[in-house]
N, C-alpha and C positions, 0 to 999 in steps of 0.2 A: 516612387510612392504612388501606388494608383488608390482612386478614387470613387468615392460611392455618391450618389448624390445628396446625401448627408455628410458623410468625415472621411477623412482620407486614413489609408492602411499599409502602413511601409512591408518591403515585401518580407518573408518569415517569421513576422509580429503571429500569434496565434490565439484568435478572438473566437471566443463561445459561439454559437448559434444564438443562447439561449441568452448571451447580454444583451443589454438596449444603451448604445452610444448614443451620444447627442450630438445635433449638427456644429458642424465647424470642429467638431476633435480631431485630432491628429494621435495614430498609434504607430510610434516609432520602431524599427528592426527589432526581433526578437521579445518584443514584451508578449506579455500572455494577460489577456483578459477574460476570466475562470466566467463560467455556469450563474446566469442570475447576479450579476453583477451589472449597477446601474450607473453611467457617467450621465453627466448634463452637458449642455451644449459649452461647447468651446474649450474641451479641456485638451489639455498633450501629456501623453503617457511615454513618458523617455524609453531609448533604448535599454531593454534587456530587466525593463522593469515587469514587476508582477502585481497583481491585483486580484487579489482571491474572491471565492463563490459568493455570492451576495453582497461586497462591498459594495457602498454606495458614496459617490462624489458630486457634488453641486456642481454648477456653472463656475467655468473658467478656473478650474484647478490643477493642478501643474504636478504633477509627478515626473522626478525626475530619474536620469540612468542610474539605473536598477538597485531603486530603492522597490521595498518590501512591502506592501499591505495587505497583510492576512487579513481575513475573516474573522468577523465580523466588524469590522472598521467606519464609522462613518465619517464624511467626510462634509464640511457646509460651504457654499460658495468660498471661491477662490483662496483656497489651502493650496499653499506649497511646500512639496515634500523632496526635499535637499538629494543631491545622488545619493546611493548606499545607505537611505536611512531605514529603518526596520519597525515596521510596530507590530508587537506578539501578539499570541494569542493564548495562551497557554500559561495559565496559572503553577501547575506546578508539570512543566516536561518531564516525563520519561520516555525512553525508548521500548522499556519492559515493565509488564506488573511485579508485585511483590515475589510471585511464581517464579518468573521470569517466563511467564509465556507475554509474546506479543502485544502492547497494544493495538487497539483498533479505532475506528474511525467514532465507536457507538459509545468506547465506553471513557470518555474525558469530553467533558462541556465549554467548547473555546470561548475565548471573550473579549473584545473589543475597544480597539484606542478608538475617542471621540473627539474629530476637532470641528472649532465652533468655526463660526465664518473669520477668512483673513487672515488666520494663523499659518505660520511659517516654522517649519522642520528644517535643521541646518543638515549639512551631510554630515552621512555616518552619524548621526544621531538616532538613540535607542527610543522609541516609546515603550515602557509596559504595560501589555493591558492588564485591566481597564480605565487608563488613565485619562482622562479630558483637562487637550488643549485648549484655554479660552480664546474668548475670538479676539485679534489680534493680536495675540501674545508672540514672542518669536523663543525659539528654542535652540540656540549655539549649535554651530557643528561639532560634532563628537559628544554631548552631554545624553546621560542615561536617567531618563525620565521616568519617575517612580510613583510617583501624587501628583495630583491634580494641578496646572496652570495657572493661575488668574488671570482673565482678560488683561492686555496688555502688558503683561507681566514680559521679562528678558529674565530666563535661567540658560545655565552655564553649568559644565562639571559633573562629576560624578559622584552620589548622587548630583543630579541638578538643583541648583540653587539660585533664586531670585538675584540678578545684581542690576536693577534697576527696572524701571517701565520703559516701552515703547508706543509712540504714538501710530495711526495708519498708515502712515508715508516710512513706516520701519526705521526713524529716526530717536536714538535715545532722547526720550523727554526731559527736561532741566525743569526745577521747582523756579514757580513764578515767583515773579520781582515785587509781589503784593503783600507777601508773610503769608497769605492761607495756603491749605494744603493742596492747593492746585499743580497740577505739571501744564507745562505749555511746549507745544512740537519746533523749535527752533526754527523747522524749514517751512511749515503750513500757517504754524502761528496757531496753530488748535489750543485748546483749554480743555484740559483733563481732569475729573474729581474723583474721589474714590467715592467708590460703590461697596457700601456696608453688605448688600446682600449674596456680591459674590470674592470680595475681598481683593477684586481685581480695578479699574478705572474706567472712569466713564466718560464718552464726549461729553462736554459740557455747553463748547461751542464751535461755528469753525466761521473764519472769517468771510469766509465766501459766502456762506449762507446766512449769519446772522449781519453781515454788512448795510446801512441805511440804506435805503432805495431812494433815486433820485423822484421830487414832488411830480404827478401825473401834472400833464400841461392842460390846462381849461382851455373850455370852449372860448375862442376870442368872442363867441355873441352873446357870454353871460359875462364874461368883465363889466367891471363897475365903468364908466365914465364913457364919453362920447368915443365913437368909432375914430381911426385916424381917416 
């Protein structure tokens, strides 16, 4: 694999002029990254993967051997997309017009799978655009994705279908020991609520962050009482 002083380029990987890699990416044998097409720093593009003209990918997102991302596809920090997974672009495919003369490049308008940040594509799983993954959501290997995700949502199947939430740490969430409608992450200990606005879940808390902080330690020359 040699190397740029930005991202490294495995050898017959076949990258645009016209793309802009971000530092620390790795583009593995035979991927192809198309014409205006943007990654952020620190991503890896598996072997034999593709990434179409103007896709765009956040920091630290992970495409794997030779999963599909057509054009127009966005992508938010750190999405991962499973081997051989696919997101269309193409509302309704044909090879021919009604004529049966040729289509072309000018006359059908593509359009674009959206995943939000931290969302996970299992292999060989379908997105259709224009579908939006929410952020965190994870979506089963082989499930054929038709509408929309909700944040932290876990669908399955084909079509795909909700069988539970997931917290950040990709662990099925369990409803809290308290009766309300909280989920809590078994491994991180997070506290999840639903979110009416996007029908998906929302941190609520995370023990690392919301944990008491130990009392700052005073000045021994302002304590009350005589010095020792």
């Amino acid at each position: 694999m040699s190397a740029t002083p930005a991202y490294r380029v495995a050898p017959g990987a076949d990258i645009s002029d016209d793309a802009a890699i971000g530092d620390g990416s790795s583009i593995w044998h035979l991927a192809q990254v198309r014409e205006g097409a943007e990654l952020g720093t620190g991503c890896v593009i598996g072997r034999g993967a593709y990434i179409g003209s103007g896709v765009t990918l956040g920091n630290s997102c992970k495409v794997q051997n030779h999963a599909l991302v057509y054009e127009p596809a966005r992508l938010a920090d750190g999405v991962f997309v499973g081997p051989a997974a696919v997101f269309t672009n193409d509302h309704f495919p044909r090879a021919v017009n009604p004529d049966l003369t040729p289509k072309s490049a000018s006359d059908w308008e593509p359009v674009g799978v959206t995943c939000e940040t931290g969302a996970s594509i299992g292999a060989r799983a379908v997105c259709v655009a224009p579908v939006t993954i929410g952020a965190w959501a994870m979506v089963a290997a082989g499930a054929t994705v038709v509408k929309d995700v909700p944040p932290h949502a876990l669908v399955a199947g084909v079509p795909a279908r909700r069988l539970g939430w997931v917290g950040r740490a990709g662990e099925k969430l369990v409803p809290a020991a308290d009766g309300t409608d909280a989920w809590v992450c078994p491994t991180t200990g997070e506290w999840y609520i639903p979110d009416d606005s996007t029908g998906g879940l929302l941190l609520a808390s995370s023990p690392l962050a919301d944990a008491p902080r130990p009392a700052e330690l005073s000045d021994p020359d302002e304590q009350d009482g005589p010095a020792a």
